[in-house]
C-alpha positions in Angstrom: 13.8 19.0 -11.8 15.6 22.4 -13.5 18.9 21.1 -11.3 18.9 17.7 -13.4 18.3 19.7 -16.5 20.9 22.2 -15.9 23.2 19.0 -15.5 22.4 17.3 -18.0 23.4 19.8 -20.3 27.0 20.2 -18.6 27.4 16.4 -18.1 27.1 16.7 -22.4 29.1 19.7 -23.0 32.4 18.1 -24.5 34.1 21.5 -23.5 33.9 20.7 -19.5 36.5 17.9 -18.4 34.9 15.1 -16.3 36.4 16.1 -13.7 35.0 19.8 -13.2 31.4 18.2 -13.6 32.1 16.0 -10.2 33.8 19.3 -8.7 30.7 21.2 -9.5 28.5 19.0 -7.8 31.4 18.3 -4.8 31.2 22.5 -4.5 27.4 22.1 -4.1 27.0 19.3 -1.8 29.6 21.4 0.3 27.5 24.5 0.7 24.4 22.5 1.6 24.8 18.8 2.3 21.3 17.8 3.4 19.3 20.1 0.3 21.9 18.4 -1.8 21.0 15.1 -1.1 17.0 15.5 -0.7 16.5 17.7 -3.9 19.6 17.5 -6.1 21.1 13.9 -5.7 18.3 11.8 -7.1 18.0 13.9 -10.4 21.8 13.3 -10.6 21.6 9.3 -10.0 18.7 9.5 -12.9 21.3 11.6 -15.4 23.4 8.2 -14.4 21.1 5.8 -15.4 22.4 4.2 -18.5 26.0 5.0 -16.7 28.2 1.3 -17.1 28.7 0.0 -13.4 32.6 0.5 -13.3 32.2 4.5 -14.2 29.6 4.7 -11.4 32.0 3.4 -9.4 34.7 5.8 -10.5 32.1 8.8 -9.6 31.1 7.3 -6.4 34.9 6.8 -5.2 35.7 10.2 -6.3 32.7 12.4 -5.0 33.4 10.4 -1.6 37.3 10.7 -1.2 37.0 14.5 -1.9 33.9 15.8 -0.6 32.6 13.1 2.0 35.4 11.3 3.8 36.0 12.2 7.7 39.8 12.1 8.6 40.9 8.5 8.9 38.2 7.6 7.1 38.9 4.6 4.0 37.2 2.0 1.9 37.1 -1.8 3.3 35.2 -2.9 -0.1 32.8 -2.0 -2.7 30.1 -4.1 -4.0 26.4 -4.1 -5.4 23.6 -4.8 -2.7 20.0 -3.6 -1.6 20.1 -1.9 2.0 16.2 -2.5 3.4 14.4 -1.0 6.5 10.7 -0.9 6.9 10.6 2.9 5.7 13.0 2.4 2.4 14.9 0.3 -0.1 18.3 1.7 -1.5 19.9 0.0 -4.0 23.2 0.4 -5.8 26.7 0.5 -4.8 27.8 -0.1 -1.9 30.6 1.4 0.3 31.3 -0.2 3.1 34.0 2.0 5.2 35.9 1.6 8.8 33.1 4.1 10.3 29.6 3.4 7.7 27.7 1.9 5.3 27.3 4.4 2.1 24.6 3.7 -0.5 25.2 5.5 -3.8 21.9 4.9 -6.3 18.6 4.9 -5.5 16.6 5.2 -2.2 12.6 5.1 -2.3 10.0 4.8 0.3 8.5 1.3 0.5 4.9 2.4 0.1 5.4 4.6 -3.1 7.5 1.7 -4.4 4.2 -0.4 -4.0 2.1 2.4 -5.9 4.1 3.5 -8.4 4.9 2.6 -12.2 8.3 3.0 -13.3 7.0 6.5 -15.8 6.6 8.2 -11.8 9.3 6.5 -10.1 11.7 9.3 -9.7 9.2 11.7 -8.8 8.3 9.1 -5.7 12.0 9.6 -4.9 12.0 12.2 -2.9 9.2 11.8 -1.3 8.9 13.3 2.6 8.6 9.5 4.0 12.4 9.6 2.3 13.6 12.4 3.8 12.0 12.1 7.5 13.5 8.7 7.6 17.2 9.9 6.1 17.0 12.8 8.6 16.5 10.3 11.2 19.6 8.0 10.3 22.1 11.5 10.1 21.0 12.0 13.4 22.0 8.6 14.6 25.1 9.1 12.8 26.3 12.4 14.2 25.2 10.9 18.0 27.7 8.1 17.1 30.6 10.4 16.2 29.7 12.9 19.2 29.5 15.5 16.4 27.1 17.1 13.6 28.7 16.0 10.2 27.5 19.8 9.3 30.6 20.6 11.6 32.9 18.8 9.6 32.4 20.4 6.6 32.0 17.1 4.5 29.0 16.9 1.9 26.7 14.0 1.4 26.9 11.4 -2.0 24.3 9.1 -1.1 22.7 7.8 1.6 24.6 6.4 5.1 23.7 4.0 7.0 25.2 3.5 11.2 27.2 0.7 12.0 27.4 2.0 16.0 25.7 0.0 19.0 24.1 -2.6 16.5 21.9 -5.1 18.1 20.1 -8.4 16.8 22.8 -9.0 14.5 22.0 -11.9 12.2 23.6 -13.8 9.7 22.0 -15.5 6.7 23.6 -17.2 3.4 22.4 -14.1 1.4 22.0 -11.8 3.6 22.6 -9.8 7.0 20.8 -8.3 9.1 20.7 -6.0 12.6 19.3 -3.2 14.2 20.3 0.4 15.4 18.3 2.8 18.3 17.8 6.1 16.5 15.9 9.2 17.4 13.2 11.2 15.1 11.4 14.4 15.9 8.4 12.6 17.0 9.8 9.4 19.1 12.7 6.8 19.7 12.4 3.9 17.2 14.4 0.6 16.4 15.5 0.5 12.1 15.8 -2.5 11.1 18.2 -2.7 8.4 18.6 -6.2 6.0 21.6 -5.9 3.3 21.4 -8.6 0.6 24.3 -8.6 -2.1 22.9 -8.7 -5.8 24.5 -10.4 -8.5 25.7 -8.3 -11.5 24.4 -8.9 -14.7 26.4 -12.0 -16.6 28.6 -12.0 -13.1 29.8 -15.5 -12.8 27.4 -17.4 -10.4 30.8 -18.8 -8.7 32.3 -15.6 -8.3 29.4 -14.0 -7.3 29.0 -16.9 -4.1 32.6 -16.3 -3.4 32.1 -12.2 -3.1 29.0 -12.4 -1.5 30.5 -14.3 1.3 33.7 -11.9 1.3 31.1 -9.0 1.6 28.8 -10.7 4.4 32.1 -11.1 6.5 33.5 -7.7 6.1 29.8 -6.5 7.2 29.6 -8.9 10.1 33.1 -7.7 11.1 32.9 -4.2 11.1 29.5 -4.4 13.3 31.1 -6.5 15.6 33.5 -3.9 15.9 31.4 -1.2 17.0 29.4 -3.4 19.1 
């Protein structure tokens, strides 16, 4: 990955503010949102590995509010979760918004995740299963909004997920559940998607119940919504 190199050399130059790093990546996702995400954003979220959760955060909010946001677009609540389909599992921070679901972290096909060691994991990344499947949910996206997001000039900071004409919805104690119609280049298909909160390392168990609920609810809600 020469990008992730190249970064990882700016992210450590004391010289650049914080701040021009995220705008140098905001200026990239801009020019080309969908190479962005399939061959830059991964090598990015792996320069962010040993990143605290709060500063991730901090990125996430501020690539999104400058570079990704449609008009009227705002944050309902943020938490830590795994988003599963039968293609992929993301995992990482969660963005649940008035319009989407954003994942920020790490998305990997289930079938490399079966045959892969941890030394070849990022490689297994960005895999074309990934990127078929991604392809397939911007599609159901921009059908939703009557509109390419290409058209909007907004870049991409993870991976989205619809919330429009969901079906099956289902609610569990730690998770939820529900499905959405989307079109590939090959034929019509049903995702499946399962979001499950995840507990934060040395989170209080109590609080953790407590926001797992809140988060459930806010999910449940805003599907309802769009129903």
């Amino acid at each position: 990955m020469k990008f992730g190199r190249s970064f990882a050399k700016i992210w450590q130059d004391p010289q650049i503010a914080f701040e021009q790093k995220l705008d140098l990546l905001g200026e990239l996702t801009l020019r080309n949102s969908e190479y962005f995400i399939e061959k830059v954003y991964q090598g990015i979220q792996f320069q962010f590995r040993k990143t605290p959760l709060p500063e991730l955060i901090e990125i996430d909010e501020y690539m999104l509010k400058k570079y990704c946001f449609l008009d009227g677009e705002d944050i309902k609540t943020v938490f830590y979760e795994i988003i599963a389909d039968k293609k992929t599992t993301t995992t990482g921070r969660i963005f649940l918004t008035n319009y989407r679901i954003l994942a920020c972290g790490s998305q990997i096909t289930r079938s490399a995740q079966k045959q892969v060691g941890r030394s070849s994991l990022v490689g297994a990344l960005v895999r074309s299963g990934v990127t078929h499947h991604r392809k397939a949910i911007r599609k159901a996206i921009n059908r939703a909004f009557r509109q390419d997001l290409a058209e909007w000039n907004i870049g991409e900071w993870g991976y989205y997920f619809p919330v429009y004409n969901a079906k099956n919805l289902k609610r569990g104690k730690k998770s939820i559940s529900y499905a959405i119609d989307v079109e590939t280049e090959k034929k019509p298909l049903t995702l499946g998607i399962t979001i499950t909160p995840l507990r934060i390392k040395k989170q209080d168990k109590v609080e953790f119940e407590e926001q797992k609920g809140y988060v459930l609810n806010q999910i449940e809600e805003l599907l309802k919504q769009y129903q």
